[in-house]
C-alpha positions in Angstrom: 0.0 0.0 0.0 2.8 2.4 0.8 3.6 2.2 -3.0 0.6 3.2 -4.3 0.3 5.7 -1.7 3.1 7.1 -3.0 1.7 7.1 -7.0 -1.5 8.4 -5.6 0.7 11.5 -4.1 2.9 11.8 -7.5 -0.5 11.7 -9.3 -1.8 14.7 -7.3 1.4 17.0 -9.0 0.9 15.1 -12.5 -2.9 16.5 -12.1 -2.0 19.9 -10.8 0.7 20.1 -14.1 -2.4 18.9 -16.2 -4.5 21.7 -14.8 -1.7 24.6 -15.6 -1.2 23.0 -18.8 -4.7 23.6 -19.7 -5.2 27.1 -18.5 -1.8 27.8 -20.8 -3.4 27.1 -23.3 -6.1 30.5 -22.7 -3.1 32.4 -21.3 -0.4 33.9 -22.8 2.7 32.0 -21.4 5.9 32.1 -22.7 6.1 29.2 -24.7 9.8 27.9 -24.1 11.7 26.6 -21.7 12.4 23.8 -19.7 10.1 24.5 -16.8 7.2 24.8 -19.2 8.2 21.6 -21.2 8.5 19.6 -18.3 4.9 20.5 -16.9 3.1 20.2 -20.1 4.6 16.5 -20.4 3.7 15.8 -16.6 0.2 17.4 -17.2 -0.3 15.8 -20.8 1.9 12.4 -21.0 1.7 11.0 -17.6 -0.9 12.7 -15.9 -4.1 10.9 -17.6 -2.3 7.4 -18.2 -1.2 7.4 -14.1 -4.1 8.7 -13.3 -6.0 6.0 -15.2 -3.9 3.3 -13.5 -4.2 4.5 -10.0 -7.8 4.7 -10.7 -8.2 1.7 -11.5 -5.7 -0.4 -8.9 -7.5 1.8 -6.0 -11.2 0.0 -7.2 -9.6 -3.1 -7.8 -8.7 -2.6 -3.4 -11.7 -1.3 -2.8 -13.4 -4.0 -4.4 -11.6 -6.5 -2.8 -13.0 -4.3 0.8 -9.4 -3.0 1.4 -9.5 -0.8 4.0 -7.9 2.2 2.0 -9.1 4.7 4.3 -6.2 3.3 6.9 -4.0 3.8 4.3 -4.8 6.9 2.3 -5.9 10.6 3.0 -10.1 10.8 2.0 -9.4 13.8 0.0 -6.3 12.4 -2.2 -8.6 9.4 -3.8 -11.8 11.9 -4.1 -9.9 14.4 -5.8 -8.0 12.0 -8.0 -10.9 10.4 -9.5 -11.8 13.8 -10.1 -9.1 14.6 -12.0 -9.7 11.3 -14.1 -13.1 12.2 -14.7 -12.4 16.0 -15.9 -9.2 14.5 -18.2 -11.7 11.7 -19.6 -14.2 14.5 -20.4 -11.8 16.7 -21.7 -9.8 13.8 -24.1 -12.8 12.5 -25.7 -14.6 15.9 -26.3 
């Protein structure tokens, strides 16, 4: 569990990347650098396909009536599934 604690948490940053990434889009950022590259491919690459397989390892535990409320913070899983929901929206619109 300690593991996927700890994807759960580098999940939360992918997701917060994925959220600036999107509102670069609508603002005018400067387009360069490495700071910028680095958080679109956090927000874009890894965000939605770590997201996904959190997701989806966190109902396979819940499913199996893992106590994951022992293990993780309420508010991480909420607002991670969340995040997959508002990707998912956003990727197939």
């Amino acid at each position: 569990m300690q593991k996927l604690l700890f994807f759960s948490r580098v999940a939360f940053i992918c997701n917060l990347c994925f959220v600036i990434t999107w509102f670069m889009q609508y603002s005018p950022f400067s387009q360069q650098g490495h700071i910028i590259s680095t958080i679109v491919v956090l927000g874009v690459g890894i965000a939605v396909f770590l997201n996904l397989v959190l997701n989806f390892l966190i109902g396979i535990a819940w499913l199996q009536k893992k106590r994951l409320w022992d293990y993780f913070p309420r508010w991480l899983i909420i607002v991670n599934f969340l995040f997959l929901i508002a990707q998912l929206i956003i990727f197939l619109t």
